[in-house]
N, C-alpha and C positions, 0 to 999 in steps of 0.2 A: 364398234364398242363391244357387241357380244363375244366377239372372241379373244378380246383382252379382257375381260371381266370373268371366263372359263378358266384363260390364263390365272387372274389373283387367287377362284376359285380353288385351284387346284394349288395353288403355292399356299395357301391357308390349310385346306381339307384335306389335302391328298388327292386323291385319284373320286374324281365326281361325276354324277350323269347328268344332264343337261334333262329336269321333268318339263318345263314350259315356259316361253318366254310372258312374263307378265309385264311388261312395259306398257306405258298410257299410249294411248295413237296418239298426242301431242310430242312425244317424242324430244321432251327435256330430260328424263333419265331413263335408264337402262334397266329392267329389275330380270332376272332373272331365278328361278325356281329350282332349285338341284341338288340332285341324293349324293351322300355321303357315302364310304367302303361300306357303311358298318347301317346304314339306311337308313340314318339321320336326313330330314328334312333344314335346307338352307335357304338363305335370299340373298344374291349377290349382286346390289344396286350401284350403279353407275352414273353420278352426277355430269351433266353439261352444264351447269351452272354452277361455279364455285363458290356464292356464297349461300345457295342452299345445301350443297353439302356441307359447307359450314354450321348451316343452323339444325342440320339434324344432327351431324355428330354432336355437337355441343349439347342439342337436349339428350342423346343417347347417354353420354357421359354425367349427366349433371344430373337430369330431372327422371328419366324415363326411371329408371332403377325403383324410384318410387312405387310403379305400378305394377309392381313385383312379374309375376307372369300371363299378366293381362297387356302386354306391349311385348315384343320382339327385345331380347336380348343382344347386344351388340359385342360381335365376338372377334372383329379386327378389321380394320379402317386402313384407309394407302392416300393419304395428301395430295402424291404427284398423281393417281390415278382418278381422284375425288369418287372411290369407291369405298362400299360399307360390305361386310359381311353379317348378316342377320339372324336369328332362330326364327323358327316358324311357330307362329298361335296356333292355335285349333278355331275352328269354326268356318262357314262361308262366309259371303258375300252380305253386306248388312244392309244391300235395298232394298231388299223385299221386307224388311223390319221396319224400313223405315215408320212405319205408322203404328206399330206393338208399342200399347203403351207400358208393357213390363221393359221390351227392350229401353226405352225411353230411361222409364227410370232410373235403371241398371247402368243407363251411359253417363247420368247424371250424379252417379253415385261415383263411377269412374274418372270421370271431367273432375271432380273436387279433389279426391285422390292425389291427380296431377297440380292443380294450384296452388294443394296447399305441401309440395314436397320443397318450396323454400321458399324464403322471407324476401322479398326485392323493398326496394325504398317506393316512397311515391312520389307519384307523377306528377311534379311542381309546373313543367313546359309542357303540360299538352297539348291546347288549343294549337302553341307555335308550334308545335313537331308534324301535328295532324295539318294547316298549313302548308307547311314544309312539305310535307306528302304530295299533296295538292299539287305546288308549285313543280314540283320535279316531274310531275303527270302531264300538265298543262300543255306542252308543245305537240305531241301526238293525241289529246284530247282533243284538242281544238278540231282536231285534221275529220274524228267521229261524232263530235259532242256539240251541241250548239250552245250559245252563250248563256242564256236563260238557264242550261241543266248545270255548268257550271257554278257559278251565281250562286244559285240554290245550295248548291253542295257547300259553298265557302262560307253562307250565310251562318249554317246550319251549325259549320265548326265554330265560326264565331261565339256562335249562339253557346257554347260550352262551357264562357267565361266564368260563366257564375256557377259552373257546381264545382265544388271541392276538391281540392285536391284528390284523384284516386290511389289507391292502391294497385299497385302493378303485380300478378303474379304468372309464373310461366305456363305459357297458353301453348295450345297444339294449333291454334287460329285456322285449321281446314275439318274441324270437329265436325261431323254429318256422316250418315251412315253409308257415306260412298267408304269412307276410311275405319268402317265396325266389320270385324269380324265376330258373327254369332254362331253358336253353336247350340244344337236342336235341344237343350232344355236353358235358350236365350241367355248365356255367359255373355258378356260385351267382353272386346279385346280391340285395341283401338293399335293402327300404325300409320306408317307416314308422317313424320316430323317433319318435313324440308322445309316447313312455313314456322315453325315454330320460335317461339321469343316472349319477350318479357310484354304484356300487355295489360288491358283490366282482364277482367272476370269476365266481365256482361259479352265483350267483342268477342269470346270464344261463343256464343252464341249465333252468334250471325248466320251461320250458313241452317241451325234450323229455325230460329226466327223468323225467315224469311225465305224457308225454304217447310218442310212440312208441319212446321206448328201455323201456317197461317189460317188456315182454316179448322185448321185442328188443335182449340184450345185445351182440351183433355191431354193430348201430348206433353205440352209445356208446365202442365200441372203434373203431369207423372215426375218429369225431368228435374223442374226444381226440386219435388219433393225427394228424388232421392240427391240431389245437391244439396239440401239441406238451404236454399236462401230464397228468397222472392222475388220480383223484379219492380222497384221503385219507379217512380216519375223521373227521377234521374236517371236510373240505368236504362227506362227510355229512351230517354232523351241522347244518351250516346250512342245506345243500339241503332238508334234512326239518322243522328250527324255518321258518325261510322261507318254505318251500312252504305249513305249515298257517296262517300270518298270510297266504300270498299265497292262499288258498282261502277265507278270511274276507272279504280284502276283492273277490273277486271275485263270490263271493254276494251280495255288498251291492252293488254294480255292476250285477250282472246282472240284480237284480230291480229296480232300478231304471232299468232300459234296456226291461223288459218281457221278457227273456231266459231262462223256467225252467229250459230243459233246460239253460245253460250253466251254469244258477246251481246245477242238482242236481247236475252232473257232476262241480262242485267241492267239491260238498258229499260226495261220495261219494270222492275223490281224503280230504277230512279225514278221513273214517271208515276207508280203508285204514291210514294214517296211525296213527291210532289203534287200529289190531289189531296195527301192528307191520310191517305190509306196505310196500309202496309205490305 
């Protein structure tokens, strides 16, 4: 992949130097780091999976534009390649943020940004889509999962009936500060679309919900507050049916990526979950 990706590189940019390979060690897409003639910073990403480069071109073109120069600019796309050519943010790496509660709120002030850059209808079939989820999960769950955690999880969506209709608005759904770029007087600049689509609000939370707001409530008050909303006994209540379908299917992900420890860590987020914790 990297040397067909140098290849589109250079049919875009001209003539580019190859600064670092940034690809995940999971080794689903290709990313690539690389100066232009004129010593412009680029990102020359290469999808193995065609319906995430599906879903990131589609937020690049639709929604991303919204977040003006807080998200990567998309400057030309190849179908048959399921490659993206990118601009580069400014900032590092945003784990070591993760616990700033300034950054927090700045990402939460950017998270709204992105949901409210268009109108979607609401989500009349939830329960049945979230189901549905479930169901197309079920054959390779069974093989990690015992019936008890299933169960639970299916309970849980059921349990969904009775809240209202949501509002679906375009989510980044991998929002965590693996995918913030901060820079040293804490600007948030968020990338990585491939997960992206139409969702609620609350499930763009997920990965710090239950990832570093759990012990650190001050975080999640920073966050909403620059969101601008609260988090109700509904939006609980989804955050936690959500959360244990979203730990199902990342187990099955994960071990098929060769990933244990990510696949246990989730497997241990359902088992809180299921004591009642979080």
């Amino acid at each position: 992949m990297r040397d067909d990706l140098v290849g589109y590189a250079r049919q875009v940019l001209g003539p580019v130097r190859v600064v670092a390979d940034r690809s995940w060690p999971h080794g689903v897409a290709g990313v690539l780091e690389v100066r232009d003639g004129e010593g412009v910073t680029w990102f020359v990403k290469g999808h193995g999976d065609p319906e995430r480069y599906r879903r990131e071109l589609s937020a690049y073109r639709r929604w991303v534009p919204g977040l003006g120069g807080r998200a990567p600019r998309l400057r030309a796309y190849d179908d048959g390649r399921f490659a993206l050519v990118l601009s580069a943010v400014p900032g590092g790496p945003g784990l070591p943020y993760a616990t700033d509660p300034e950054v927090q709120h700045r990402a939460g002030v950017l998270l709204r940004r992105l949901h409210d850059s268009a109108t979607l209808p609401p989500w009349t079939d939830l329960v049945a889509e979230k189901l549905d989820e479930l169901d197309r999960l079920a054959t390779p769950a069974r093989e990690l999962l015992e019936p008890r955690e299933l169960d639970f999880v299916r309970a849980g969506l059921r349990a969904l009936a009775g809240v209202p209709a949501p509002v679906r608005v375009p989510c980044h759904l991998d929002y965590g500060p693996r995918n913030w770029l901060v820079t040293g007087d804490r600007q948030v600049h968020v990338v990585d679309f491939e997960w992206a689509g139409p969702e609620m609000w609350v499930n763009d939370l997920n990965r710090l919900y239950f990832g570093p707001w759990r012990d650190r409530p001050d975080l999640a008050e920073a966050f909403l507050a620059g969101y601008r909303r609260t988090l109700g006994d509904a939006d609980r209540a989804v955050l936690h049916a959500c959360g244990a379908l979203t730990s199902v299917f990342v187990v099955v992900w994960a071990h098929g990526r060769g990933e244990p420890g990510f696949a246990q860590a989730w497997r241990q987020n359902l088992h809180r979950l299921m004591d009642g914790r979080r």
